[in-house]
C-alpha positions in Angstrom: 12.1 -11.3 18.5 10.9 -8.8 16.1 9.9 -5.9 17.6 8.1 -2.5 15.6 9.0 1.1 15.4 7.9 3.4 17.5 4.6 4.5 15.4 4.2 1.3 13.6 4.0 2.6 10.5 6.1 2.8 7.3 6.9 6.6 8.6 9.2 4.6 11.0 11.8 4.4 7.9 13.6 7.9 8.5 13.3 9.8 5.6 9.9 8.9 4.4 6.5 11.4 5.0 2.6 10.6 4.2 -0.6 11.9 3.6 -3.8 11.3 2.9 -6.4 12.9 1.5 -10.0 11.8 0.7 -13.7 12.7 0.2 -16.4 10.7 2.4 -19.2 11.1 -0.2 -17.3 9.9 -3.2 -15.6 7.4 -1.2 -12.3 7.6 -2.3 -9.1 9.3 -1.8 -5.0 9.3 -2.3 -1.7 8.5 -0.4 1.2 9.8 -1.2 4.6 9.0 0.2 6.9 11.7 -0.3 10.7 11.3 0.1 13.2 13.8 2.2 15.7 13.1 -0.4 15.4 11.5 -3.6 14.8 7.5 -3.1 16.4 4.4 -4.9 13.2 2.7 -6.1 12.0 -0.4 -8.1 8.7 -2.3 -8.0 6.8 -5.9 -8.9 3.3 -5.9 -10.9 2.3 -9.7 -10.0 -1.6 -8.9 -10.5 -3.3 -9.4 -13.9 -4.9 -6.1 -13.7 -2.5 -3.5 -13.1 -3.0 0.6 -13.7 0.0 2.9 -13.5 1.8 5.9 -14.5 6.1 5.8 -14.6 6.7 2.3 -13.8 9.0 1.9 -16.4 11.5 3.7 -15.2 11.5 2.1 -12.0 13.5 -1.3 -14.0 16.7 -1.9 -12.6 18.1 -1.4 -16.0 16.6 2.0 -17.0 18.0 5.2 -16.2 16.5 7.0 -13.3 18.0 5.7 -10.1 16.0 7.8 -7.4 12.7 9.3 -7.1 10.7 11.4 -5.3 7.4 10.5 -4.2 5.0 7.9 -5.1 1.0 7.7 -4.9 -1.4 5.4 -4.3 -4.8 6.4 -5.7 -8.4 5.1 -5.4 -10.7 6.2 -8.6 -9.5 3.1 -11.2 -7.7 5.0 -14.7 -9.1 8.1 -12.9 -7.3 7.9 -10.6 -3.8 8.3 -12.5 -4.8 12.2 -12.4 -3.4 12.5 -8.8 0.2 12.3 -10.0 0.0 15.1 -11.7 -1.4 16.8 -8.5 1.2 15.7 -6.5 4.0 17.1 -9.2 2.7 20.2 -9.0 2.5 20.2 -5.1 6.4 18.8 -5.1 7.1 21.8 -7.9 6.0 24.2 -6.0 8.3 23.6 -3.0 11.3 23.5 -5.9 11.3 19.1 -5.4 12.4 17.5 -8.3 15.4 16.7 -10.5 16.9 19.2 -12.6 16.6 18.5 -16.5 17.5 20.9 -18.9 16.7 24.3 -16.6 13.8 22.8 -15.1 12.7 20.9 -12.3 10.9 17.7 -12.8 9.5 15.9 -10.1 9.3 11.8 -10.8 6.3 10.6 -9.0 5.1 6.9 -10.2 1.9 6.1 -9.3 -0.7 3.3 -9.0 -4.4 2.9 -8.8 -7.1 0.4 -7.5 -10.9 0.0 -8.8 -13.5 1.6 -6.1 -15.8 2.9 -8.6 -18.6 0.2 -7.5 -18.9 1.1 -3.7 -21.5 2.7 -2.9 -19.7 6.4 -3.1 -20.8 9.6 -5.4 -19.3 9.4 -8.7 -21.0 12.2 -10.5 -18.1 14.5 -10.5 -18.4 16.6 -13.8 -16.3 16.7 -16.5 -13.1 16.4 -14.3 -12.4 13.8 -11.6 -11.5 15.1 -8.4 -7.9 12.9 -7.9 -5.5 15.6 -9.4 -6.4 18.0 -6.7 -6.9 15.1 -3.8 -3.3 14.7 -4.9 -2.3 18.2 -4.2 -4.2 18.4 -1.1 -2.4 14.8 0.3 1.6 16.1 -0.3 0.0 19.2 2.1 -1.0 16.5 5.0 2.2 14.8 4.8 3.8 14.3 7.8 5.0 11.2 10.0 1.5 10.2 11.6 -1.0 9.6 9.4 -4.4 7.5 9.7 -4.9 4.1 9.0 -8.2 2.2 8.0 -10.6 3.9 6.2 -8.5 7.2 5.0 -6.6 8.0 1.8 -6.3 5.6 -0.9 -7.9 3.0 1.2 -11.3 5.5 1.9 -13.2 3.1 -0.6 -11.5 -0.2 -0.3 -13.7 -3.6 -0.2 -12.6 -6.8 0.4 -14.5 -10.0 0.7 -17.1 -9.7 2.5 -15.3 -6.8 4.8 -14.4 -3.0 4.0 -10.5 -2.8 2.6 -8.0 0.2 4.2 -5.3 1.8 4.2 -2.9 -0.5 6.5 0.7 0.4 7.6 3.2 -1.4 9.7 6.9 -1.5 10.7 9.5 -3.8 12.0 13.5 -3.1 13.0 15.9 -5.9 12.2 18.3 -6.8 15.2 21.1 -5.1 12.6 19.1 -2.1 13.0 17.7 -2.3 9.9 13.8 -0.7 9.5 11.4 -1.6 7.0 8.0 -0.3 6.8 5.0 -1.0 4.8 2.0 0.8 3.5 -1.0 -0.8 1.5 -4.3 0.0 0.0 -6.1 -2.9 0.9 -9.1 -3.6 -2.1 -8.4 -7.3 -3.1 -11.2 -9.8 -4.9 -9.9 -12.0 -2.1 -10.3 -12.4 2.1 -8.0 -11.1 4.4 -9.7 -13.1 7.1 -9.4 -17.6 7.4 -13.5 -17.7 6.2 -15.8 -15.9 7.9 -14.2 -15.5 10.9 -12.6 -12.8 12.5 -9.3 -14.6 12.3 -6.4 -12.9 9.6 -4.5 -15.3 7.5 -1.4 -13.1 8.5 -1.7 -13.9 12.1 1.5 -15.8 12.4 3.4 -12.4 11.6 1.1 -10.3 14.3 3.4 -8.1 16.6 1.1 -8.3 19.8 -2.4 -7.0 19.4 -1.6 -5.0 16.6 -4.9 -6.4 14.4 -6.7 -7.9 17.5 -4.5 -10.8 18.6 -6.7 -13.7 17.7 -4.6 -16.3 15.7 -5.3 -19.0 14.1 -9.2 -20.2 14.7 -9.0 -24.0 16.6 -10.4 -26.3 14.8 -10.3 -24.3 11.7 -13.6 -23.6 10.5 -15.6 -25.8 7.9 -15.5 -22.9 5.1 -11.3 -21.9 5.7 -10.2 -23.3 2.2 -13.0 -21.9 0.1 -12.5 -19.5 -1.9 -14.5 -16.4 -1.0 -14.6 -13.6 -3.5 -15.8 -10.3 -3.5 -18.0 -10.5 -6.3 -18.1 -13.7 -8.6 -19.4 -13.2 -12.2 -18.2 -12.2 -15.7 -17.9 -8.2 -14.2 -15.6 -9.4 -12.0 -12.8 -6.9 -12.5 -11.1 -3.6 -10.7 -9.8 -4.6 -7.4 -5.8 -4.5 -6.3 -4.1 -4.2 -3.4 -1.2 -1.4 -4.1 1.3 -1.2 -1.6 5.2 0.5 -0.8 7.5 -1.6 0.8 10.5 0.9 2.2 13.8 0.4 4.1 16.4 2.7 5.6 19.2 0.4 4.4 21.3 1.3 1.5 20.6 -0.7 -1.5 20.6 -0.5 -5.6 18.4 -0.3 -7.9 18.3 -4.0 -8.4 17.8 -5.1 -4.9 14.8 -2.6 -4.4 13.6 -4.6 -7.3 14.3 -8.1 -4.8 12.4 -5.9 -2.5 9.6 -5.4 -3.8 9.3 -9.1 -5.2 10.0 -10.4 -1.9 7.1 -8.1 -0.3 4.6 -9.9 -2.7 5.0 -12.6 -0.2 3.5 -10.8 2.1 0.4 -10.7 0.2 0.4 -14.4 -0.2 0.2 -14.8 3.7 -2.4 -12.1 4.2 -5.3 -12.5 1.7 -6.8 -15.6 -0.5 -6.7 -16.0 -2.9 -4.3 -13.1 -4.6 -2.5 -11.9 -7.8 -5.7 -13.3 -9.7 -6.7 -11.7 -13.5 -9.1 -9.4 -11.4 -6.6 -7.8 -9.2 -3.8 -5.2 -10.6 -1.7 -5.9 -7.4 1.4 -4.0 -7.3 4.6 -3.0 -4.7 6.4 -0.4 -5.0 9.9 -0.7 -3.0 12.0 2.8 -1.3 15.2 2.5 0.1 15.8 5.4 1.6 19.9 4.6 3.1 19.7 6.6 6.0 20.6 4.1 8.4 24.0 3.7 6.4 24.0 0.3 6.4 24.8 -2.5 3.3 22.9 -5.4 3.3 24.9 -9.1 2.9 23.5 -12.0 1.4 22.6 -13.2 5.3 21.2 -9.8 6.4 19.4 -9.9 2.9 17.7 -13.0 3.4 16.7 -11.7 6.9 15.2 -8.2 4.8 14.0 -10.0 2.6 11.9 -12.1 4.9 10.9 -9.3 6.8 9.6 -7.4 4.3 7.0 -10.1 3.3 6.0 -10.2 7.0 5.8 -7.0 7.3 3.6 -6.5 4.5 1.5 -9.2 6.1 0.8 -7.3 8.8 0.3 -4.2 7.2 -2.8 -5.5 5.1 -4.3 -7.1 8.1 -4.4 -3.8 9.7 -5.6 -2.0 7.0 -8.6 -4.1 7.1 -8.4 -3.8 10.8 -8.6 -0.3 11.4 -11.6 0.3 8.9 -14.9 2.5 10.3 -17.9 2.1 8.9 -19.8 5.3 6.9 -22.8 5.8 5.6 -23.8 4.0 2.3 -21.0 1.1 2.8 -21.5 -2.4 0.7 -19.9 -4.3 3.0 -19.6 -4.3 6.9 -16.2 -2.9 8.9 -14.2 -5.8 10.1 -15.1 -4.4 14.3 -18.7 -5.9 13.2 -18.3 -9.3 12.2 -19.6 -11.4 15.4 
């Protein structure tokens, strides 16, 4: 039986800090998962509307093998600002590879569209993200909030307010994998209108409210339910990290992250349309010392889609409402 880690979160993966920062009125905010030591990371785009910064070198077949942080950032192409915040945060404490007499942090980064929630926009000349960055590297720490906090402050999903959703599960190996994801998909989390998640098979007890699987399955379960439905129908994503303490190359943190997509396939439908930019970012962290074999990798590999599953759910889950929301909190749906 899989059983989580002791804070359910992707801070279960020794090595790995969070934090959050955001700002109510302009509903939106940053994550940023910094790294101990420098990580082996990859990533999967499988969304047709992707925004990032210093994906490339994350290819198996580039050079840079570890990293040091990476960010998740509400504010659309705006958004991309909060890297930079986050380098200079990570400078400061003297993080970063040395190149050439100077330090150089490598932070890759994603965003997701919350410009159209009912948040503050009118920011000046400058957005705020590049110091929300800063600010988040100075909250990291093991806990962190869930819901409606960091890069998941603005989220909307079908019908319900996104989140920022986390979850972790350790392999009987000993193996931990943990997830973190910014929940804003065009998509439902949620089998129609009911208060039943689609990831509900991969639940670890109560964790998003124990429900299941509605009985009988209501009329509306196989239509597809959209956030918004009309030519503007762009600039949503779910971005997400998928980490493990395991020890693993370049290459398989790239079969990581791929195999973490899956998880997006059980928790929200429809997903990876033209409207979303949905993205997974994959840490291996190799603390636990352990190699992975092709059976314990199929095992990993499984879990990490499960895990991601659950992770989204609770993202959703965990959501408050605030003043000036579009969409209700998932607590209010009857």
């Amino acid at each position: 039986m899989f059983r989580h880690g002791p804070r359910n979160l992707i801070t279960d993966v020794d090595g790995l800090l969070v934090g959050n920062a955001d700002d109510q009125r302009l509903k939106s905010g940053v994550t940023v998962v910094v790294c101990e030591e420098p990580a082996i990371a990859s990533y999967q785009i499988l969304g047709g509307a992707p925004g990032t910064r210093e994906t490339d070198l994350l290819e198996p077949h580039n050079s840079v093998q570890a990293i040091n942080a990476v960010v998740l950032s509400g504010g659309s192409a705006f958004g991309l600002d909060a890297a930079s915040g986050v380098q200079a945060a990570l400078r400061e404490q003297g993080i970063g590879f040395k190149v050439g007499g100077y330090r150089v942090p490598i932070v890759p980064s994603a965003i997701l569209f919350d410009l159209r929630n009912g948040g503050g926009k009118d920011w000046g000349r400058y957005p705020p993200y590049r110091e929300l960055g800063h600010d988040a590297v100075q909250a990291v720490g093991r806990d962190f909030s869930i819901g409606t906090a960091g890069a998941g402050t603005g989220a909307l999903s079908a019908g319900l307010k996104g989140g920022l959703g986390s979850a972790s599960v350790v392999l009987d190996n000993g193996i931990t994998i943990g997830a973190l994801a910014a929940v804003n998909p065009i998509g439902s989390v949620t089998v129609g209108r009911s208060r039943h998640f689609w990831a509900a098979p991969f639940e670890i007890g109560n964790e998003f409210g124990g429900l299941g699987y509605p009985s009988p399955m209501p009329d509306n379960a196989r239509k597809v339910l959209l956030k918004i439905r009309d030519r503007n129908a762009t600039g949503n994503t779910t971005i997400a990290v998928i980490a493990t303490d395991a020890v693993l190359t370049k290459a398989d943190a790239k079969r990581l992250a791929i195999a973490a997509h899956d998880g997006f396939v059980r928790a929200i439908w429809p997903t990876h349309t033209p409207a979303d930019g949905d993205l997974v970012f994959a840490l291996a962290t190799g603390r636990s010392g352990k190699t992975v074999e092709l059976d314990d990798a199929i095992d990993l590999y499984a879990a990490a889609g499960a895990t991601m599953a659950r992770a989204i759910a609770r993202g959703v889950h965990a959501a408050t409402a605030a003043d000036g929301d579009l969409f209700p909190v998932w607590s209010s749906r009857p």
